[in-house]
N, C-alpha and C positions, 0 to 999 in steps of 0.2 A: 656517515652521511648526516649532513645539516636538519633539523626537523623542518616538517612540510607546512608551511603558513596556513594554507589551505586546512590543514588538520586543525586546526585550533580554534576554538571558540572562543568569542570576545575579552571574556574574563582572562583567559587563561593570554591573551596577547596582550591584552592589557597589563598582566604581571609580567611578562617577557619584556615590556616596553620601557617597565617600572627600572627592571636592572640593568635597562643601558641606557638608562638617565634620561628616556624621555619621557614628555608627558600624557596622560590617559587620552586624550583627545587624538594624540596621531595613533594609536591602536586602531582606535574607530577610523579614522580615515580610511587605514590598510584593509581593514574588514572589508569594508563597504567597496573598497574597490576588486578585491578578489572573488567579491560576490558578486560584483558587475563582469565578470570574466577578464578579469586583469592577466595578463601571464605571465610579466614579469617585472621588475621596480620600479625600471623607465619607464613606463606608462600611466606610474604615480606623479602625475607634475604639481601635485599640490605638497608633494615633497621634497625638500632641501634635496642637494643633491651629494650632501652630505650624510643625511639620514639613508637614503636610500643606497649609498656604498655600504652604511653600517647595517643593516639589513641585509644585504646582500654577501656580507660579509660570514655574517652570523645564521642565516635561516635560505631557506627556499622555494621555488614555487613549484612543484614537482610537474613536470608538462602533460597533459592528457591532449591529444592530438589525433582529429579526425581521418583516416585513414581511408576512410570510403563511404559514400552518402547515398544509398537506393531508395528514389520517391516511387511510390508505387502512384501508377496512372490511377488506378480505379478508386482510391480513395484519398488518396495524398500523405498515406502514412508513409512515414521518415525511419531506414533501417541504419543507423550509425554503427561504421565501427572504428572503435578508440586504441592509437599502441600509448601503452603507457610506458614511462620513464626507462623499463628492462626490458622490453622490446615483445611485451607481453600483448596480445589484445584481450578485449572485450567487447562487447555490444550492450545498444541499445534502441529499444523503438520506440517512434513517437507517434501517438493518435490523436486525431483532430475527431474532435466531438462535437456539437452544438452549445454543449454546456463547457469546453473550455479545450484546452489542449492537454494530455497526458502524456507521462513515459514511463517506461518500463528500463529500470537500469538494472545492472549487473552488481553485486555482492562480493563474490571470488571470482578469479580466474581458472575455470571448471567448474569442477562439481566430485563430493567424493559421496554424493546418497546412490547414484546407480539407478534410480527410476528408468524402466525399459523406453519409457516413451520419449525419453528429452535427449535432445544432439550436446547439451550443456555437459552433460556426466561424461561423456565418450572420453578416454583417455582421464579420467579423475580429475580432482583439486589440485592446481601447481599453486596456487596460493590468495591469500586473504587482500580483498582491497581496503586502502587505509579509508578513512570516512571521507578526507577529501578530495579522493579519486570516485568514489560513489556518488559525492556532491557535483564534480566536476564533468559528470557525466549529463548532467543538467544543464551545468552554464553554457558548455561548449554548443549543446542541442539551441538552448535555446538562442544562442549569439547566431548559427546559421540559420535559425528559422525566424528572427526578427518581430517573434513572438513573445509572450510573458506562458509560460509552462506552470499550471496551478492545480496538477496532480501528479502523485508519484506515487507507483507502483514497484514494489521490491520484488519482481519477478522475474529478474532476468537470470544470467547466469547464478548457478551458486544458491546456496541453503543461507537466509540470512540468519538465520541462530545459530548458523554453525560458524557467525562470524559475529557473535554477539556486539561484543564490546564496541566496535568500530562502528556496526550497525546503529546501534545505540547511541551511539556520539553524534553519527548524522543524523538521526532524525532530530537532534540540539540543533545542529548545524542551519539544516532548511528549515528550518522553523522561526531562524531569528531574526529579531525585528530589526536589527541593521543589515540580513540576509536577505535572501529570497523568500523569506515572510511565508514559506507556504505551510497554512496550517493543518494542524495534527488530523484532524478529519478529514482533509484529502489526501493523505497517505496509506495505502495499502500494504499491509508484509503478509508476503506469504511463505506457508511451510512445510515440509513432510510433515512434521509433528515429534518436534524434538522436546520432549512431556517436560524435562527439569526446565528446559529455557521457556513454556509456557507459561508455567508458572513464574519463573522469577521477571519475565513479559509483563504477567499481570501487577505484580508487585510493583509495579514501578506508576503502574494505573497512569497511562496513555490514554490519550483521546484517538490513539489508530485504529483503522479496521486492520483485525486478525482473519485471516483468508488459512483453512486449512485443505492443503493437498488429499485429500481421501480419496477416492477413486476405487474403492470396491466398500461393498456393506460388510465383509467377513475376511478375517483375518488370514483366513487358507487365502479368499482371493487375491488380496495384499498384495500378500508374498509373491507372487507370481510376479508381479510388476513392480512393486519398491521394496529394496533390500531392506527401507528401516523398518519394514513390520516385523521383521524378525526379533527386532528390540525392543519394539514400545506395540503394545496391543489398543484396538478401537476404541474399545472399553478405557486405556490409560488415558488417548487422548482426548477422549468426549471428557472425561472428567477434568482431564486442566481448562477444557473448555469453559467446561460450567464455570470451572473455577474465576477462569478472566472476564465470562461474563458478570459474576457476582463482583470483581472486583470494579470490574470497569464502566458496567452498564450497556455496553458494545455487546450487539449484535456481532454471530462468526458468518461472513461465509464460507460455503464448502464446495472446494472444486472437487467436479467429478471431469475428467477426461472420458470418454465413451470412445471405446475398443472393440472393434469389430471382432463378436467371437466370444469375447473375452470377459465384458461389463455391461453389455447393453442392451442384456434380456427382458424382456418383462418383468421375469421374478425378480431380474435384481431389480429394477424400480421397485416395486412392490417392498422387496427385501431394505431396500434404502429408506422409503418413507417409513418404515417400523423402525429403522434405527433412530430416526431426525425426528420422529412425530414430536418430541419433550421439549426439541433444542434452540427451539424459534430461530433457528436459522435460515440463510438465504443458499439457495444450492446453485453455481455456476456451472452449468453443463458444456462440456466443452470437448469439441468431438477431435479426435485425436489428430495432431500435422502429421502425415507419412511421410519418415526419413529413409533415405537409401540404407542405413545401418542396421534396420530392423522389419521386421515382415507386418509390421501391427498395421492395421487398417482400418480407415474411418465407416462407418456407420452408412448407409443411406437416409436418406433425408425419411424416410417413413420411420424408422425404427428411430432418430433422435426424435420424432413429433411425437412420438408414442411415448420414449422414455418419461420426454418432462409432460404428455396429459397425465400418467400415472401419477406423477410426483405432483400435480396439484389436483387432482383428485381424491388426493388420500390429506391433503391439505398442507402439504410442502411448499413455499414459494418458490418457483425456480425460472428461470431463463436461460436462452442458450446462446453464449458466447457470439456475437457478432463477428466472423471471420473476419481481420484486419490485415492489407498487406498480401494479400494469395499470390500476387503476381512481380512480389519482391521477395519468397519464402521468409516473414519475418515471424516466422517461429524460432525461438528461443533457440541460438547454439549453432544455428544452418550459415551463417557470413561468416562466423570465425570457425566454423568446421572447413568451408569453403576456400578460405584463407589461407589454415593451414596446410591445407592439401597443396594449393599453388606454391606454398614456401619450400616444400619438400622436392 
């Protein structure tokens, strides 16, 4: 297989350009145009059409192609779903805010953490997206929304640390300045809490928000709902916490999903402010989407008001998810579970 254009950062096409004799300037060209959502040579016409056979010759643009687009009435959020090159999909959603437009892309194709709440894990990880199939999940959005997109969120499909390296590349990717420019402080990754990539997260000292998945105060209750508590304990991750915060200066937040039943007692408020009291963290309360695949149930509206007065009561910042999408299910995993159910 030809390497994917799209994969490569400036430098790195710049040196690919180098050894087929041509000069640094059309590198930048190429960039610039696959970061305008170019999808294939011939739409480079500021290129010989010589270069662009030798190009085409040697490399490619791997196609991410919109599949299916659900605008939700009630607020205009945008639920894409993407097949890629192997006839794989993915998703992604888009939110219109007052402060800019967001998305929410995908990482893997699945998921292999297994958290009971997410339609993403059902059937596990089939595999890792390259950075610019992650990246591409942006252009495409934003080419049908005729919008400029100036935040991203690593929350869709998929663990991004458990897709480190590719992960890492793209936040190079969108960030640069003959790209989509969009900077490191409007990017969010979120994680179960994969402790060694937290730390080597930190090390790399990012200006991202680090978002961690926690969703119980106590490691018994963890485990009920995500298999990776069985490997890395509260305790482990609060401390790579510290740690990224020391490194980085960044504020974590911490999503709690609220499960009927299950997370959304009083005591656990209570029990959760005693964990956060140290962590000057921000807590993302986010009350559970019911999937046909599981019996877990969202809260009543008295029992989430209650959770977060606890939690700033006790002097936790916290807020509750603004529901996005209700009447296009754009929760994470529901259009390509959907999908594949009609393929079958």
């Amino acid at each position: 297989m030809k390497q994917d254009l799209k994969s490569m950062t400036l430098a790195e096409m710049q040196e690919a350009f180098a050894a087929l004799g041509e000069p640094k300037f059309r590198a930048k060209q190429v960039f610039t145009w696959l970061h305008r959502g170019a999808t294939c040579f011939d739409e480079m016409t500021n290129l010989s059409k010589a270069l662009r056979e030798k190009l085409e010759e040697n490399y490619e643009i791997l196609p991410v192609v919109m599949l299916e687009r659900q605008i939700s009435q009630i607020d205009g959020t945008n639920k894409f779903l993407f097949r890629l090159y192997d006839g794989n999909v993915v998703e992604s959603v888009l939110m219109k805010y007052k402060h800019g437009n967001s998305i929410c892309v995908s990482t893997q194709v699945g998921c292999r953490m297994g958290c009971k709440f997410c339609a993403s894990t059902i059937g596990g990880r089939i595999r890792d997206l390259s950075s610019g199939e992650i990246l591409a999940q942006i252009m495409v959005a934003q080419r049908y929304l005729g919008e400029r997109i100036s935040n991203v969120v690593l929350m869709g499909s998929g663990e991004p640390l458990d897709n480190f390296d590719n992960v890492i590349k793209f936040l190079k990717l969108v960030n640069a300045e003959y790209g989509l420019n969009i900077g490191q402080r409007h990017i969010t990754l979120s994680t179960c809490g994969i402790v060694p990539k937290i730390i080597e997260l930190a090390d790399l000292n990012l200006s991202i928000t680090l978002a961690i998945s926690l969703h119980a105060f106590s490691d018994e209750k963890r485990r009920v709902i995500m298999p990776i508590a069985n490997k890395y304990t509260i305790a482990e991750i609060l401390d790579a916490c510290k740690y990224y915060m020391n490194k980085t200066g960044r504020r974590i937040t911490y999503e709690y999903s609220l499960v009927s039943g299950v997370n959304d007692s009083k005591e656990d408020a209570r029990s959760l402010s005693k964990l956060l009291k140290d962590m000057n963290g921000h807590v993302n309360l986010i009350p559970v989407n019911e999937i046909k695949e599981n019996t877990l149930k969202r809260p009543s509206k008295k029992t989430i008001e209650d959770f977060e007065g606890i939690l700033k009561a006790h002097g936790i910042e916290a807020t509750v998810r603004r529901e996005m999408g209700s009447d296009i299910n754009a929760a994470c995993g529901q259009l390509r579970r959907s999908y594949l159910e009609t393929q079958k």
